[in-house]
VEXSE-229957 format. One record per residue (C-alpha): x, y, z; chain; residue number from 0. Coordinates in Angstrom, 2 decimals. Each point is the difference from the previous one (the first is absolute). Layout:
<rs>
<r <X Y Z> 'A' NUM> ...
</rs>
This chain:
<rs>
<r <-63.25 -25.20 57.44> 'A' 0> <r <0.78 3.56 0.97> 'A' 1> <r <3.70 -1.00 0.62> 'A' 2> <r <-0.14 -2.12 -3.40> 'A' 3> <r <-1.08 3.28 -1.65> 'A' 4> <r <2.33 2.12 1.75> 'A' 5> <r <3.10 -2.86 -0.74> 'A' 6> <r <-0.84 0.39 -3.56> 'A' 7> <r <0.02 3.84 0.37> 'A' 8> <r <3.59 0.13 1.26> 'A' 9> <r <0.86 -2.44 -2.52> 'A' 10> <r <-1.32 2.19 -3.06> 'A' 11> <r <1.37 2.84 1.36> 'A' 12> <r <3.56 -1.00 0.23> 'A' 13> <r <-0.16 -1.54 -3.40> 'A' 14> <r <-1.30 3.23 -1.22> 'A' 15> <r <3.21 1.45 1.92> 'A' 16> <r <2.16 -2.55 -1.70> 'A' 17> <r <-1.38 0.34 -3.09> 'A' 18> <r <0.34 3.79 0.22> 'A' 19> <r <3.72 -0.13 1.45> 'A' 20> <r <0.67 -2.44 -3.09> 'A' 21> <r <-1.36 2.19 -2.79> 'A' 22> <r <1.87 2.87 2.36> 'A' 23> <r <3.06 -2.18 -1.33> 'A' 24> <r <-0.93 -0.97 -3.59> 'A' 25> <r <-0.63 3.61 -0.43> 'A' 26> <r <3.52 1.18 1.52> 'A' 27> <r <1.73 -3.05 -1.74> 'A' 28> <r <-1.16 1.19 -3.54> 'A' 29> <r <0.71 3.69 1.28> 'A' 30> <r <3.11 -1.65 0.35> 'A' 31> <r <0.84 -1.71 -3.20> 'A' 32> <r <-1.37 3.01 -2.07> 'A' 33> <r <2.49 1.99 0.93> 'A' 34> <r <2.88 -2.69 -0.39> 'A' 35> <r <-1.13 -0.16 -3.11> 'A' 36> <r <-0.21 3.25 -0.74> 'A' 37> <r <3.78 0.71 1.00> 'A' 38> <r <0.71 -3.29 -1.81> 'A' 39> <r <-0.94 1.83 -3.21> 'A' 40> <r <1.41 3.44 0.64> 'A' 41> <r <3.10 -2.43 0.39> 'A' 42> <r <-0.76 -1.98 -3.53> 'A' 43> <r <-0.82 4.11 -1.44> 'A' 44> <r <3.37 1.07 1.44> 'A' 45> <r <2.12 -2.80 -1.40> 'A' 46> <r <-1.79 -0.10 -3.55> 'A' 47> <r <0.88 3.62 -0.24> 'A' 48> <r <3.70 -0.92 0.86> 'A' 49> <r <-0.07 -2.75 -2.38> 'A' 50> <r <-1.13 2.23 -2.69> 'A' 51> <r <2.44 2.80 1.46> 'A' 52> <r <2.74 -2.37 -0.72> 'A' 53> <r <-1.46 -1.47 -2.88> 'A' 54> <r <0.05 3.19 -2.03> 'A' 55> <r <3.41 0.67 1.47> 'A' 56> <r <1.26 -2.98 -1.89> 'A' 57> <r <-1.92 0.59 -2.74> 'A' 58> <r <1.53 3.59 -0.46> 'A' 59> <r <3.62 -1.42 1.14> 'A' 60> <r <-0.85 -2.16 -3.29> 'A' 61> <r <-0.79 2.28 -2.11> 'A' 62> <r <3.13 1.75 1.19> 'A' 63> <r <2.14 -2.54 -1.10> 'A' 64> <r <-1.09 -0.81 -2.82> 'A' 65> <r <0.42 3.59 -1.34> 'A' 66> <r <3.25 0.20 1.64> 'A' 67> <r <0.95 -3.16 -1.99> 'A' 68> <r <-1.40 1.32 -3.24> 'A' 69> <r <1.91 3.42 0.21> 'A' 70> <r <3.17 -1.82 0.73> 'A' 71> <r <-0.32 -2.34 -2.86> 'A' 72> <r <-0.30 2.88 -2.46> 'A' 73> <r <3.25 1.68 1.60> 'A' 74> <r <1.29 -3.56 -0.61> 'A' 75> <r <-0.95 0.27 -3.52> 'A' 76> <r <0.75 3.66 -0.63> 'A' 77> <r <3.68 -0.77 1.34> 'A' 78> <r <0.45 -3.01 -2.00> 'A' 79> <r <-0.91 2.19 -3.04> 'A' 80> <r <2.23 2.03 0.56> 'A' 81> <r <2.40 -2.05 0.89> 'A' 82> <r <-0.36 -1.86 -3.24> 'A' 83> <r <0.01 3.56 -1.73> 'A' 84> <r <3.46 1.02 1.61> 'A' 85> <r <1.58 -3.47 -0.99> 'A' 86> <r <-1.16 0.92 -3.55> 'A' 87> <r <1.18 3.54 0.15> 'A' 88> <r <3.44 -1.17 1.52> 'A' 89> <r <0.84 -2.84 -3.26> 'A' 90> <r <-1.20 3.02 -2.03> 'A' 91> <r <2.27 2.01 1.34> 'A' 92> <r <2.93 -2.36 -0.33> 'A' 93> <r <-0.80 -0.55 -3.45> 'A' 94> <r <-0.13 3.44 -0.13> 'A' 95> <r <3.84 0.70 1.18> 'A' 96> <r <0.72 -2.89 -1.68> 'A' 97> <r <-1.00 2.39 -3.99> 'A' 98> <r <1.42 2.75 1.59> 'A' 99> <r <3.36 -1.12 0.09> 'A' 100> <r <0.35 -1.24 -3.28> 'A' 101> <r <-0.83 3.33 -1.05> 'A' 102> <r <2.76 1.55 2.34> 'A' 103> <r <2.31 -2.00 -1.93> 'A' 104> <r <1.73 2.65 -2.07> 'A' 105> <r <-1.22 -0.06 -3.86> 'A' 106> <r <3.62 -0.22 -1.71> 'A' 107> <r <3.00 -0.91 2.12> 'A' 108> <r <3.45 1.05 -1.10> 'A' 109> <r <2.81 -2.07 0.25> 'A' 110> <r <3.19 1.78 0.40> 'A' 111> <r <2.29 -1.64 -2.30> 'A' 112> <r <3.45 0.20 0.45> 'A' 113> <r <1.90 3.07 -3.08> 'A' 114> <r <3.82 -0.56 -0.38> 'A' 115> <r <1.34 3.13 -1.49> 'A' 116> <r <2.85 -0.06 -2.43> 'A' 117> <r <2.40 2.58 0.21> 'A' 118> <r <1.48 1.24 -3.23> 'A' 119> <r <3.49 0.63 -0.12> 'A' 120> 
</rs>
């Protein structure tokens, strides 16, 4: 019976050294995994921060044109205006030159008619 007991001894004490070596493991494995996690979300941090980076990058790049656009279509307008304005000016002017020289025109215009002069004898 002694060597029953002593069989059973050995037994429970290497599945107590298995058991220990295993949750030796388990406890290493999560050790493990933790910190791959951990890095795997300093990794998800990093890239939402680029994301947003870029995100407001566009966003301001945006913005950017869109004032760009509006400043140029007020040029646009202010030109056309003007444009307009100058075309206006210019037919006024013509019409202009146009009353002018009527009044150039001399008032009374001589004509030079021809005198025969008789000699008396």
């Amino acid at each position: 019976m002694q060597s029953e007991e002593s069989a059973a001894k050995k037994t429970d004490a290497a599945l107590h050294a298995r058991l220990a070596a295993s949750q030796h493991q388990d406890a290493s494995d999560v050790k493990t995994k933790d910190a791959q996690l951990a890095n795997q979300k300093e990794n998800a941090e990093h890239l939402n921060d680029m994301l947003k980076e870029k995100d407001d990058l566009a966003k301001n790049s945006a913005s950017a044109l869109v004032v760009v656009l509006l400043v140029a279509a007020v040029a646009f307008r202010v030109t056309y205006k003007k444009h307009k304005a100058l075309i206006a000016a210019l037919g006024d002017l013509d019409s202009s030159k146009a009353q002018h020289s009527q009044f150039q025109q001399p008032l009374l215009q001589v004509e030079e008619v021809p005198v025969k002069l008789e000699r008396g004898s």
